[in-house]
PyMOL Python script that loads the backbone (N, CA, C, O; Angstrom):
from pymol import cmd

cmd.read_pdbstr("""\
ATOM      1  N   UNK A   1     171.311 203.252  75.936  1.00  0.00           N
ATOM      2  CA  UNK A   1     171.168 201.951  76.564  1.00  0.00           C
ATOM      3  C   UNK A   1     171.728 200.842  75.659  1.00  0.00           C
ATOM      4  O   UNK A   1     172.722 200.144  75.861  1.00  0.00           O
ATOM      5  N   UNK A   2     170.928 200.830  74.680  1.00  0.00           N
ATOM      6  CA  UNK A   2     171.871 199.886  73.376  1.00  0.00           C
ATOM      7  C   UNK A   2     173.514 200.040  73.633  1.00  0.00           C
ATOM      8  O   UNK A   2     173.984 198.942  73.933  1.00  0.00           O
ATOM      9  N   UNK A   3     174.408 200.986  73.600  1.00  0.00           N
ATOM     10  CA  UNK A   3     175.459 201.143  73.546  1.00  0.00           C
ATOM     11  C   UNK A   3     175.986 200.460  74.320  1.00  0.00           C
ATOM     12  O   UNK A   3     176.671 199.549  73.853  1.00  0.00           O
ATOM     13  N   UNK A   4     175.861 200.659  76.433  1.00  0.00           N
ATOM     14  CA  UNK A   4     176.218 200.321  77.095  1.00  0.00           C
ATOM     15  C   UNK A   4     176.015 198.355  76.959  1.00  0.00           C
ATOM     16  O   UNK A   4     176.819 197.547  77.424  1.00  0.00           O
ATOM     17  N   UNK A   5     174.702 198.004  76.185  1.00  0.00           N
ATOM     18  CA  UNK A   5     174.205 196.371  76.232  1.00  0.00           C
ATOM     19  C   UNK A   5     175.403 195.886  75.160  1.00  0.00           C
ATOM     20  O   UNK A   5     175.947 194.783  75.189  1.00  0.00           O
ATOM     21  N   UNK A   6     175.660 196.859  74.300  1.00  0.00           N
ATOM     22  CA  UNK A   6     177.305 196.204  73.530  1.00  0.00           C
ATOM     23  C   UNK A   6     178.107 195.861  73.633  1.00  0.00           C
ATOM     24  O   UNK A   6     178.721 194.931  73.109  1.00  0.00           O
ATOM     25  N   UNK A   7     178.430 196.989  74.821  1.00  0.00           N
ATOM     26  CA  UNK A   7     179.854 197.599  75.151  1.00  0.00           C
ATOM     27  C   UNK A   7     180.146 196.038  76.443  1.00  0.00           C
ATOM     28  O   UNK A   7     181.066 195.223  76.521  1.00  0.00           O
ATOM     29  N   UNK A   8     178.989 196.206  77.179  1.00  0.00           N
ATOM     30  CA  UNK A   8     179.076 194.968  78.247  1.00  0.00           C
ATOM     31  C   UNK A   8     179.312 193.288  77.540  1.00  0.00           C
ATOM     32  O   UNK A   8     179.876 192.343  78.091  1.00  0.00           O
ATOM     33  N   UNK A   9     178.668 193.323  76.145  1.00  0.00           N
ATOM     34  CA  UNK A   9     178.691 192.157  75.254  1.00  0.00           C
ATOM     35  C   UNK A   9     180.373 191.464  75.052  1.00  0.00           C
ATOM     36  O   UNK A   9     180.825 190.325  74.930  1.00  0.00           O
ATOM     37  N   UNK A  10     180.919 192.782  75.095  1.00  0.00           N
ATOM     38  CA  UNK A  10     182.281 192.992  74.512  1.00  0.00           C
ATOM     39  C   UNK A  10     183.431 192.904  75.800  1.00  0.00           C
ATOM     40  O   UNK A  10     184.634 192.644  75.812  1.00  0.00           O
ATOM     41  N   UNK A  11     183.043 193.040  76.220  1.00  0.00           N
ATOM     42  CA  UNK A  11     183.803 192.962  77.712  1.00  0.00           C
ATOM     43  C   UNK A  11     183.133 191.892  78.898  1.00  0.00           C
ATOM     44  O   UNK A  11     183.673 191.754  79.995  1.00  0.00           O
ATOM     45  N   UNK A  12     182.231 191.366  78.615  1.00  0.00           N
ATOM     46  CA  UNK A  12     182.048 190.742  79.930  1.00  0.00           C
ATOM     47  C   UNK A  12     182.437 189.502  79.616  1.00  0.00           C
ATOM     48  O   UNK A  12     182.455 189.015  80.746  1.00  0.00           O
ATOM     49  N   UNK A  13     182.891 188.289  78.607  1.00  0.00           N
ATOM     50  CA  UNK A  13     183.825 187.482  78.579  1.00  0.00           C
ATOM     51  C   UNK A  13     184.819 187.382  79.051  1.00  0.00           C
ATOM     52  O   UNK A  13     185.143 186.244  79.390  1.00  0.00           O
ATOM     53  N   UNK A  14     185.831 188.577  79.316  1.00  0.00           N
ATOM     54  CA  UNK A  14     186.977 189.091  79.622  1.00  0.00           C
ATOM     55  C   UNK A  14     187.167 188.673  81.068  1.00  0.00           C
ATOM     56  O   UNK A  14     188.181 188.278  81.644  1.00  0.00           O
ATOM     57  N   UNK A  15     185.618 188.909  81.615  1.00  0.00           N
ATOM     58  CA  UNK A  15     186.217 188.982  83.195  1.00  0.00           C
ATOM     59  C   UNK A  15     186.286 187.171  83.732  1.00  0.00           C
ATOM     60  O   UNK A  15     186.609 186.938  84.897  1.00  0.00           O
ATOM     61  N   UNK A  16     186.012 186.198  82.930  1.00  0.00           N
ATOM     62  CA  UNK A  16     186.447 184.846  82.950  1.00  0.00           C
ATOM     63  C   UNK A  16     187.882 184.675  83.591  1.00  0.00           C
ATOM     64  O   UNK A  16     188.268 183.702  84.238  1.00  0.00           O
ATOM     65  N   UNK A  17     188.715 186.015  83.227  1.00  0.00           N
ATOM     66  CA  UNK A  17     190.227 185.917  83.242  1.00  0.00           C
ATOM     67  C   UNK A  17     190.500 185.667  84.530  1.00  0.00           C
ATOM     68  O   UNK A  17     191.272 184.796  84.932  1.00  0.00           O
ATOM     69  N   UNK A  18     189.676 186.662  85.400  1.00  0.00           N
ATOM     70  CA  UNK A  18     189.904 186.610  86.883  1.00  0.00           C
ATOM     71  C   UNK A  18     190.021 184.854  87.369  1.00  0.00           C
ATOM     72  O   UNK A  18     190.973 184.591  88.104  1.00  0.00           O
ATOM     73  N   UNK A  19     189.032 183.625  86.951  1.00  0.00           N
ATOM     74  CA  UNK A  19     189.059 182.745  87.365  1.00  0.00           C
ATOM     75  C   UNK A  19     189.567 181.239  86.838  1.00  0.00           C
ATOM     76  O   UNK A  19     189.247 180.118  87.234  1.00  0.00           O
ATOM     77  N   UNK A  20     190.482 181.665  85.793  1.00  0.00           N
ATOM     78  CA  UNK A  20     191.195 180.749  84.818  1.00  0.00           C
ATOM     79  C   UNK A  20     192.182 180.724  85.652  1.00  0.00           C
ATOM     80  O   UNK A  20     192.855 181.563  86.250  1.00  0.00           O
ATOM     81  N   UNK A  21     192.114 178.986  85.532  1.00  0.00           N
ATOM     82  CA  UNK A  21     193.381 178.458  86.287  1.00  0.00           C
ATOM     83  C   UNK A  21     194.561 178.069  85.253  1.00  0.00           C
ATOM     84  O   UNK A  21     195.747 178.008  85.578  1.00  0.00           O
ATOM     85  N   UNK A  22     193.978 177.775  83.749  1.00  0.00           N
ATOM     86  CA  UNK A  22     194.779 177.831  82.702  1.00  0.00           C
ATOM     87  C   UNK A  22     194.702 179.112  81.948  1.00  0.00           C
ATOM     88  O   UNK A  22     193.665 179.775  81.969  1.00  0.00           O
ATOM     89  N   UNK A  23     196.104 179.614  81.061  1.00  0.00           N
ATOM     90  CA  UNK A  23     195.684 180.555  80.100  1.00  0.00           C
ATOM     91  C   UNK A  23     195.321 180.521  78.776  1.00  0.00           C
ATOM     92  O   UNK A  23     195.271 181.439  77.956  1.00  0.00           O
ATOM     93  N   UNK A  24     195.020 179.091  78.643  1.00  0.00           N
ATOM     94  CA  UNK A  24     194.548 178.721  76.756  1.00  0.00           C
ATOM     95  C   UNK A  24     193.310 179.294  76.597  1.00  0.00           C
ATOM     96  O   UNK A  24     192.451 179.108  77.459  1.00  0.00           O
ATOM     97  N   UNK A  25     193.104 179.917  75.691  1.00  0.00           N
ATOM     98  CA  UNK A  25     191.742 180.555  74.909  1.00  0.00           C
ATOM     99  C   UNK A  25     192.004 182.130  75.303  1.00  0.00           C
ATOM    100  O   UNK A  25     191.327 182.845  74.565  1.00  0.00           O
ATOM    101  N   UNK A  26     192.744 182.844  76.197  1.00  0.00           N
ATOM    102  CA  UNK A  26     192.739 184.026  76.293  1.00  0.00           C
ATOM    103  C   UNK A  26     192.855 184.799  74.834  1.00  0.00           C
ATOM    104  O   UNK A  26     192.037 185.669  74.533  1.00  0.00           O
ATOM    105  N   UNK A  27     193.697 184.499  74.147  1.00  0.00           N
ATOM    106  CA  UNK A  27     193.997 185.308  73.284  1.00  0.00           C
ATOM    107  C   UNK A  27     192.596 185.454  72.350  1.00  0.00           C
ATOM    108  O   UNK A  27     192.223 186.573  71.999  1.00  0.00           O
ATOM    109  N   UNK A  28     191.880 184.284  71.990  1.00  0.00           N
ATOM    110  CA  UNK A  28     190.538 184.018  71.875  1.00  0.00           C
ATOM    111  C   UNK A  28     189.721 185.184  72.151  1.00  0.00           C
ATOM    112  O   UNK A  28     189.259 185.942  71.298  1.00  0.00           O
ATOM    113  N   UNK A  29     189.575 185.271  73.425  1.00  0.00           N
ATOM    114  CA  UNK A  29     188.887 185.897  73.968  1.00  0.00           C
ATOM    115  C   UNK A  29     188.520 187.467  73.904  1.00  0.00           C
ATOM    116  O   UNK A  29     187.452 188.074  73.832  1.00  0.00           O
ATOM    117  N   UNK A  30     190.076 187.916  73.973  1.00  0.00           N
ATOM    118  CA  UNK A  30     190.445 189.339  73.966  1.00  0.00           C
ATOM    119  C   UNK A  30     190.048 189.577  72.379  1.00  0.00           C
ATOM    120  O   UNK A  30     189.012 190.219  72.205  1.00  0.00           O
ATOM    121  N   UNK A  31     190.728 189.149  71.251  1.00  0.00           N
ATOM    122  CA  UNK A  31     190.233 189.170  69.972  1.00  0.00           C
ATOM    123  C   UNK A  31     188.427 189.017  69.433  1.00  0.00           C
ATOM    124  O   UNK A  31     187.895 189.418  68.397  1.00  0.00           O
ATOM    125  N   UNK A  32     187.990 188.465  70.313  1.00  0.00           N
ATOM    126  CA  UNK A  32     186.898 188.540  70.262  1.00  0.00           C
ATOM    127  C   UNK A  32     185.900 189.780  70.655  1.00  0.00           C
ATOM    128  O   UNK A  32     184.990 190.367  70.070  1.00  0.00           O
ATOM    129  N   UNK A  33     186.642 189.903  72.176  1.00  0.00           N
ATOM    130  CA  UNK A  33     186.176 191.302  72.364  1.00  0.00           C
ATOM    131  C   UNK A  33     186.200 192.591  71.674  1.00  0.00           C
ATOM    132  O   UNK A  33     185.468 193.570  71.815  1.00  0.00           O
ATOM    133  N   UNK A  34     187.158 192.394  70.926  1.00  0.00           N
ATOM    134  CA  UNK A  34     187.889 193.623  70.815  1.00  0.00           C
ATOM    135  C   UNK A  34     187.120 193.517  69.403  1.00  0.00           C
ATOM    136  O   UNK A  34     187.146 194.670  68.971  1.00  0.00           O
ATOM    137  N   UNK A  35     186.481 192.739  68.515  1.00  0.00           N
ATOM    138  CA  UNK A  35     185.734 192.611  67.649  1.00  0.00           C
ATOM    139  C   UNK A  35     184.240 193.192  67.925  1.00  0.00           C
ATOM    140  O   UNK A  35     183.743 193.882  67.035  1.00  0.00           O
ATOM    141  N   UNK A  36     183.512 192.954  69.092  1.00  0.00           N
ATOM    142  CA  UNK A  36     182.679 193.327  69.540  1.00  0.00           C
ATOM    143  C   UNK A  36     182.726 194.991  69.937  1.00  0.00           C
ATOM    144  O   UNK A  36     181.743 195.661  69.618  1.00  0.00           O
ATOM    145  N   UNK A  37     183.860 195.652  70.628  1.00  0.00           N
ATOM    146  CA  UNK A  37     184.251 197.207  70.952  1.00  0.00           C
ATOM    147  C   UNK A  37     184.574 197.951  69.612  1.00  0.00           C
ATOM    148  O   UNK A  37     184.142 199.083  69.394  1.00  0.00           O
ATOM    149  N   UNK A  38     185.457 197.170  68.610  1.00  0.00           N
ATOM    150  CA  UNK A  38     185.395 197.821  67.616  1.00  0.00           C
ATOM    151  C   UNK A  38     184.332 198.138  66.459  1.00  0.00           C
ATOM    152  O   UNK A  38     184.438 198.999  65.585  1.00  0.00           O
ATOM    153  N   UNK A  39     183.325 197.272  66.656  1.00  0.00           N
ATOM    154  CA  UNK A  39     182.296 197.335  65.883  1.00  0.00           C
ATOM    155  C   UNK A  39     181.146 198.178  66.157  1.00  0.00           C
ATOM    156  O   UNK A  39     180.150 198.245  65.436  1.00  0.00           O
ATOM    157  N   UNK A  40     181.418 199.093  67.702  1.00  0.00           N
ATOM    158  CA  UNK A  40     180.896 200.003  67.940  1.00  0.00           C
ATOM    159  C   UNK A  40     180.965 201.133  67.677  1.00  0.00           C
ATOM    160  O   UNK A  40     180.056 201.960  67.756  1.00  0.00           O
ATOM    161  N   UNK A  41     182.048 201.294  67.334  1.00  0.00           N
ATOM    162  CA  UNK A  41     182.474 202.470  66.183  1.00  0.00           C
ATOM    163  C   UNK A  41     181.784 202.954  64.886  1.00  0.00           C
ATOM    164  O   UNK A  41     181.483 204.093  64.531  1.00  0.00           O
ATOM    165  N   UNK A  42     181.595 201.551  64.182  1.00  0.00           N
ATOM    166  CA  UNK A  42     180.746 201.469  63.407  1.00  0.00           C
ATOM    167  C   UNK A  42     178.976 201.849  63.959  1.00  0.00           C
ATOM    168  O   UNK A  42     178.204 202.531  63.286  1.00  0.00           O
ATOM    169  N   UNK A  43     178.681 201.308  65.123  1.00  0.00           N
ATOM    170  CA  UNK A  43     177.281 201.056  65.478  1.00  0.00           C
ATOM    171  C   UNK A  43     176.963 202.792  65.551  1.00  0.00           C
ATOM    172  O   UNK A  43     175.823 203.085  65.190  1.00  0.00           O
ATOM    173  N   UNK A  44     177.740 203.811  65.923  1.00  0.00           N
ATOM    174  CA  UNK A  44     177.451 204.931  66.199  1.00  0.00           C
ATOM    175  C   UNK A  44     177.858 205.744  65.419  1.00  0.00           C
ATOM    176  O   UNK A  44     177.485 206.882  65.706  1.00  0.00           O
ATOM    177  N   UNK A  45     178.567 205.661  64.401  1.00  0.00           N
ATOM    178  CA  UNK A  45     178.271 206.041  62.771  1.00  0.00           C
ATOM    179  C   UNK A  45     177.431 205.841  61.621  1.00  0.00           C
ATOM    180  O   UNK A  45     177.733 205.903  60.429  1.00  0.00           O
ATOM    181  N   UNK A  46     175.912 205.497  62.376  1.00  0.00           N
ATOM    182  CA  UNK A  46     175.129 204.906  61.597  1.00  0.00           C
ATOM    183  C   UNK A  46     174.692 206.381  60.629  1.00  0.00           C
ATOM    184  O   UNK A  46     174.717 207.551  61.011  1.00  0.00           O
ATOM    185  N   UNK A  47     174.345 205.895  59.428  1.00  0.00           N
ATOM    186  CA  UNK A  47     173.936 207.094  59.047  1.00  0.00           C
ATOM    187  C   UNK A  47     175.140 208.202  58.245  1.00  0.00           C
ATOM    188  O   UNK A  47     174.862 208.913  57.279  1.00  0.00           O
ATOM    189  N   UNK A  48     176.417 208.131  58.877  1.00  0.00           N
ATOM    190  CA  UNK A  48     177.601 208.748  58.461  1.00  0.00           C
ATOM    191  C   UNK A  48     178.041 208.017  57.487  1.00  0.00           C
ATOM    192  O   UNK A  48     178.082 208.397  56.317  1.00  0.00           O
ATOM    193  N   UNK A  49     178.622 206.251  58.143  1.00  0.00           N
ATOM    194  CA  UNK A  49     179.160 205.741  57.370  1.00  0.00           C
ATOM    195  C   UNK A  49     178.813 204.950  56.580  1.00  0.00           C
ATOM    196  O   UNK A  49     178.351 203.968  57.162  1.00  0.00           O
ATOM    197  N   UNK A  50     178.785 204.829  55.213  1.00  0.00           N
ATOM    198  CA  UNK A  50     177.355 203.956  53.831  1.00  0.00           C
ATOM    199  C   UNK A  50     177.677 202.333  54.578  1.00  0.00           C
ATOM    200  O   UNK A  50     178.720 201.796  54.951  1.00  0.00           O
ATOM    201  N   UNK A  51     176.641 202.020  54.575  1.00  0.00           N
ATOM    202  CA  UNK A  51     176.535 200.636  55.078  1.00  0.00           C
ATOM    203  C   UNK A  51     177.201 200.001  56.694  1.00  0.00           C
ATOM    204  O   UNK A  51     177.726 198.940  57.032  1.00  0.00           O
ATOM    205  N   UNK A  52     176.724 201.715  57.641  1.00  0.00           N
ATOM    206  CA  UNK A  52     178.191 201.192  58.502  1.00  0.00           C
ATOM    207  C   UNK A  52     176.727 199.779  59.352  1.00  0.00           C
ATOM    208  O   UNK A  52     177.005 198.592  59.521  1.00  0.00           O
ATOM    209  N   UNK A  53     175.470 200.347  59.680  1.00  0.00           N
ATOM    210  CA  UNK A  53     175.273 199.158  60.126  1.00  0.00           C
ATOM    211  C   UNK A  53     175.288 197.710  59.917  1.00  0.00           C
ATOM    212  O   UNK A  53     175.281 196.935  60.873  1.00  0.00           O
ATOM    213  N   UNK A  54     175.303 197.433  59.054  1.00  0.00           N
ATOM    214  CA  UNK A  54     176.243 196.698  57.979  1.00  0.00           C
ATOM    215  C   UNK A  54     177.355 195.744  58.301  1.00  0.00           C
ATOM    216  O   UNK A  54     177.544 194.534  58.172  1.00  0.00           O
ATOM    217  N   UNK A  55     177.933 196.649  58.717  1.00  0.00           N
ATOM    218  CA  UNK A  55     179.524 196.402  59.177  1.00  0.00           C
ATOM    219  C   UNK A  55     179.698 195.986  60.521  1.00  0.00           C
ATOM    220  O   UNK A  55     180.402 195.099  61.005  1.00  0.00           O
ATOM    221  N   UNK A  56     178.562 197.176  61.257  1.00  0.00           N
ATOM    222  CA  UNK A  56     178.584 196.675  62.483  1.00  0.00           C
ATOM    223  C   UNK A  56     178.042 194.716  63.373  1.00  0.00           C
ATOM    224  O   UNK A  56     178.363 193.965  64.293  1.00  0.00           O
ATOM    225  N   UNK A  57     177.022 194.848  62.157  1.00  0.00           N
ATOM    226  CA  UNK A  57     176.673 193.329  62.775  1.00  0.00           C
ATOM    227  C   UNK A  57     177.720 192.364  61.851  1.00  0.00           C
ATOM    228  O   UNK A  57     177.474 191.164  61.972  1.00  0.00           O
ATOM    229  N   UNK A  58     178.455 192.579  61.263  1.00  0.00           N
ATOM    230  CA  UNK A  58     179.564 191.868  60.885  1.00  0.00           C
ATOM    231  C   UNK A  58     180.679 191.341  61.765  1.00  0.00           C
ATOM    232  O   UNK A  58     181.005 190.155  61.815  1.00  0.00           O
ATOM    233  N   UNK A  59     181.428 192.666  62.694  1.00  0.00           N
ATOM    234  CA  UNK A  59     181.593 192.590  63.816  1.00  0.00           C
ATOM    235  C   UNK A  59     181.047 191.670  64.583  1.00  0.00           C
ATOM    236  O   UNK A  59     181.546 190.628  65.006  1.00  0.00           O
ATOM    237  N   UNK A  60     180.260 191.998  64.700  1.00  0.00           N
ATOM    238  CA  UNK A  60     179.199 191.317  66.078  1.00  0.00           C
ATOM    239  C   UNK A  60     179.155 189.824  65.638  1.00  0.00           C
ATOM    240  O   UNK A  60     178.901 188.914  66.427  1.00  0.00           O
ATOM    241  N   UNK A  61     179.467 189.616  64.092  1.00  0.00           N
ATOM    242  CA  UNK A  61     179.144 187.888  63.939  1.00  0.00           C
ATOM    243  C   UNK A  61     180.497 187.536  63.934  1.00  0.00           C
ATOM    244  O   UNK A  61     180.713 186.373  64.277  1.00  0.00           O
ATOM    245  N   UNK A  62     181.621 188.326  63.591  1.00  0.00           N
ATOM    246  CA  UNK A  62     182.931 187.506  63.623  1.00  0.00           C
ATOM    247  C   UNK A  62     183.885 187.448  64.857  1.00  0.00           C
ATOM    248  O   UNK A  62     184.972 186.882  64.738  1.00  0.00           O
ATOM    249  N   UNK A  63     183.331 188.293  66.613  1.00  0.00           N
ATOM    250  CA  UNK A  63     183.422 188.408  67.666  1.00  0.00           C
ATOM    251  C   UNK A  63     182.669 187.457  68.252  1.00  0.00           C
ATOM    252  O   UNK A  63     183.101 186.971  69.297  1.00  0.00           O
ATOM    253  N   UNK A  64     181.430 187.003  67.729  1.00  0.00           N
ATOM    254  CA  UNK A  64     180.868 185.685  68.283  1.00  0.00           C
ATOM    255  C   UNK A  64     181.150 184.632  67.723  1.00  0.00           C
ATOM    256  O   UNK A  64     180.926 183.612  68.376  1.00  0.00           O
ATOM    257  N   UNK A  65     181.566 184.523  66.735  1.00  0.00           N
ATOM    258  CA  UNK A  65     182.059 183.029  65.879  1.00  0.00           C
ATOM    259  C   UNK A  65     183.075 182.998  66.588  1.00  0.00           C
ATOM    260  O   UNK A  65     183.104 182.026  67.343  1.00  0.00           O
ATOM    261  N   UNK A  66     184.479 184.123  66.685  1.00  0.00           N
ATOM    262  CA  UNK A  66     185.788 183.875  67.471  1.00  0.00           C
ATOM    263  C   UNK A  66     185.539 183.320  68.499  1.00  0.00           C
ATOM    264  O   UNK A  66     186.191 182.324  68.815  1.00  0.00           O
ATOM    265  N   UNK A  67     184.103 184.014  69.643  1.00  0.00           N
ATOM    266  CA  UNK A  67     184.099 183.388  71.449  1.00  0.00           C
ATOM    267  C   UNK A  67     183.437 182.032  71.113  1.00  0.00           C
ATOM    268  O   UNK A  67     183.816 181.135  71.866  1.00  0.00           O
ATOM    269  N   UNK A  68     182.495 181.637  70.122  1.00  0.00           N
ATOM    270  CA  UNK A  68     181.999 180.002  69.869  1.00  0.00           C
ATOM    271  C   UNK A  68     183.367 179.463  69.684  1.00  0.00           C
ATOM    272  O   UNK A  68     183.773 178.772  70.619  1.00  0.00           O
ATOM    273  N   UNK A  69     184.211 179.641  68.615  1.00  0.00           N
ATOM    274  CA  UNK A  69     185.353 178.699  68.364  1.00  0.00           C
ATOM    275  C   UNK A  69     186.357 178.173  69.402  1.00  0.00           C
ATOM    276  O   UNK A  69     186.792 177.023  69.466  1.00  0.00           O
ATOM    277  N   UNK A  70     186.753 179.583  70.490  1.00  0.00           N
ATOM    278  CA  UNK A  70     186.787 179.772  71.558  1.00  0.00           C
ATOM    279  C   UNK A  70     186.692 177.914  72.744  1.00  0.00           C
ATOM    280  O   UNK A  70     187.438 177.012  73.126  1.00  0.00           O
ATOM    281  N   UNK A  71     185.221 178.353  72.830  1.00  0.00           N
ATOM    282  CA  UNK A  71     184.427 177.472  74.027  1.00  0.00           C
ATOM    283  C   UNK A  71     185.002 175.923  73.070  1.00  0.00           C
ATOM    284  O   UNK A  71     185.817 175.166  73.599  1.00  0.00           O
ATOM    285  N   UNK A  72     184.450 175.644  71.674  1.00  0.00           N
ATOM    286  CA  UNK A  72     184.657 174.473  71.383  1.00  0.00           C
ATOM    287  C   UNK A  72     186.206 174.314  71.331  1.00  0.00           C
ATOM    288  O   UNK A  72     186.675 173.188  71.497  1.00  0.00           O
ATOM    289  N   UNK A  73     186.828 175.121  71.163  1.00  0.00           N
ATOM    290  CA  UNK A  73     188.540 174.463  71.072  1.00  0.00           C
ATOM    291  C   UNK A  73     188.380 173.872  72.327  1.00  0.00           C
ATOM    292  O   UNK A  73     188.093 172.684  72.480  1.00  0.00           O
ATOM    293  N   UNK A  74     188.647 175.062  73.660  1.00  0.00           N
ATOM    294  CA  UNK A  74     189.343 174.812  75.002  1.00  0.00           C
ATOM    295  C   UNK A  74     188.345 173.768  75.614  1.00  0.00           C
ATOM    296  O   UNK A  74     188.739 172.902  76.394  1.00  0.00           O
ATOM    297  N   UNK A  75     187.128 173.880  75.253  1.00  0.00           N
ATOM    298  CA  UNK A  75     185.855 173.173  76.096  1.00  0.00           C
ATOM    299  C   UNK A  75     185.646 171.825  75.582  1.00  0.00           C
ATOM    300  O   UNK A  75     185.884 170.686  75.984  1.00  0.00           O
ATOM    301  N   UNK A  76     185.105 172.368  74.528  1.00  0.00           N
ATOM    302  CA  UNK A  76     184.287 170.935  73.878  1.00  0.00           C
ATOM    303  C   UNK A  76     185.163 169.495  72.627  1.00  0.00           C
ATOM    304  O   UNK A  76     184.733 168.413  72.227  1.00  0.00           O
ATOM    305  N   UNK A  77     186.963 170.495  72.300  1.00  0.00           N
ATOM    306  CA  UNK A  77     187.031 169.346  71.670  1.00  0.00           C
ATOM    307  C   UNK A  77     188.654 168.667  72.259  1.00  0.00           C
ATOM    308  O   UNK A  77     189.549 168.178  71.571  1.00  0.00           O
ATOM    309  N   UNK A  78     188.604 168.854  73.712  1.00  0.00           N
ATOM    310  CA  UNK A  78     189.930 168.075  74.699  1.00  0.00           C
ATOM    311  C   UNK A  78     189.255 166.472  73.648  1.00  0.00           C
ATOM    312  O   UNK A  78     188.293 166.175  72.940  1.00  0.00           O
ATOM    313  N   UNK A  79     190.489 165.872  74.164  1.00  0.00           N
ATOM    314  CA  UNK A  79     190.713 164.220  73.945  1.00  0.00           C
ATOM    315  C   UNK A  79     190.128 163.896  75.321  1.00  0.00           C
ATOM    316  O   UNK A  79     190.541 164.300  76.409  1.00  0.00           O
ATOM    317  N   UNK A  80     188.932 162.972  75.034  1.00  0.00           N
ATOM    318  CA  UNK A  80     188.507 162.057  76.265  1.00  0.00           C
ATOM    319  C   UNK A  80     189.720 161.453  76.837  1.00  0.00           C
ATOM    320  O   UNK A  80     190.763 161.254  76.216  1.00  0.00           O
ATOM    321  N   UNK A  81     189.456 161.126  78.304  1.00  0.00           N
ATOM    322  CA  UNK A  81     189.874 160.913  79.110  1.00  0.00           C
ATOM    323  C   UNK A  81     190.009 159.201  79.221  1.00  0.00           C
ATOM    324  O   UNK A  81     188.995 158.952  79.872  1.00  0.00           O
ATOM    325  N   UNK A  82     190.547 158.132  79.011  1.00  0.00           N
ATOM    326  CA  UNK A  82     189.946 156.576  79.358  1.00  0.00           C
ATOM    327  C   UNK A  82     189.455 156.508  80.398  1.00  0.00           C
ATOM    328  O   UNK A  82     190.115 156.791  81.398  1.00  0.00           O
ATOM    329  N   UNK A  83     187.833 156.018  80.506  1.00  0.00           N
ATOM    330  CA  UNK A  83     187.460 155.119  81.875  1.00  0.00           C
ATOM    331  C   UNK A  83     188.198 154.459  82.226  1.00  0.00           C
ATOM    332  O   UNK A  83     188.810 153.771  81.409  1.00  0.00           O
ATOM    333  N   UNK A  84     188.482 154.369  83.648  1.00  0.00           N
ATOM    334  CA  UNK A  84     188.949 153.563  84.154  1.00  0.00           C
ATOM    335  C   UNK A  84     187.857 152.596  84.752  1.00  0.00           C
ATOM    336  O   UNK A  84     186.844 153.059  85.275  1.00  0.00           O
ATOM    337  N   UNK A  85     188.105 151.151  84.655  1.00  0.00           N
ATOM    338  CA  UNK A  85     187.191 150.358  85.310  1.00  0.00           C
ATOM    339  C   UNK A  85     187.626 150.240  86.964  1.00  0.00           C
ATOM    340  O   UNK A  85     188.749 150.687  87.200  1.00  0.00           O
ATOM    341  N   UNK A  86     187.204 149.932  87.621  1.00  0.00           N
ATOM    342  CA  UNK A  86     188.069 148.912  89.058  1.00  0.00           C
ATOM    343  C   UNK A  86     187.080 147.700  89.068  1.00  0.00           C
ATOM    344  O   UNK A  86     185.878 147.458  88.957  1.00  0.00           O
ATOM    345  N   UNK A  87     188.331 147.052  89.273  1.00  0.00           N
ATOM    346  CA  UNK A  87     188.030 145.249  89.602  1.00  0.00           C
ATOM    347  C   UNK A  87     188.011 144.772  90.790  1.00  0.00           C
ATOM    348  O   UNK A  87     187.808 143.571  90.971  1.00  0.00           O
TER     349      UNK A  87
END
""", "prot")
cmd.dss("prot")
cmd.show_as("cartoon", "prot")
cmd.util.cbc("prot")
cmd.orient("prot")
C-alpha cells in the first residue's frame, strides 16, 4: 500500500498536463516526478542498501522542493498586472 501512496505521489502532478493551456513548468514537473519514482528504488531496498532509507526521503524532499519551486515560479511570482481604474 505504501508503495502504490508513492508511486501515485509521483505521478499524479503529471496529470495537470491534460489541462494546461500553457507549457511553462512542465519540465518542473516531470523532474520532479521522476525524483519521487526514482526514490522508490531506494524505498524498496531498504535494508539492502546502507542508508538507502535515507536516500529515499531525500528524494522525496528534492521532488517536493522541485514541485514547490514549480507552483511559486509559474503561480505565485508572475509580475502584477496594473489596476485599471474607470472614470
Amino acid at each position: 500500500m505504501e508503495l502504490i501512496c508513492y508511486t501515485v505521489m509521483g505521478v499524479f502532478p503529471a496529470l495537470v498536463i491534460f489541462s494546461m493551456s500553457e507549457q511553462s513548468g512542465l519540465c518542473e514537473l516531470l523532474v520532479g516526478g521522476g525524483c519521487y519514482c526514482l526514490g522508490i528504488v531506494f524505498f524498496k531496498s531498504d535494508g539492502i542498501v546502507p542508508f538507502a532509507h535515507a536516500i529515499w526521503h531525500l528524494f522525496v524532499a528534492v521532488g517536493a522542493a522541485i514541485h514547490y519551486y514549480a507552483i511559486w515560479k509559474y503561480l505565485y511570482a508572475q509580475t502584477p498586472r496594473p489596476v485599471q481604474t474607470s472614470r
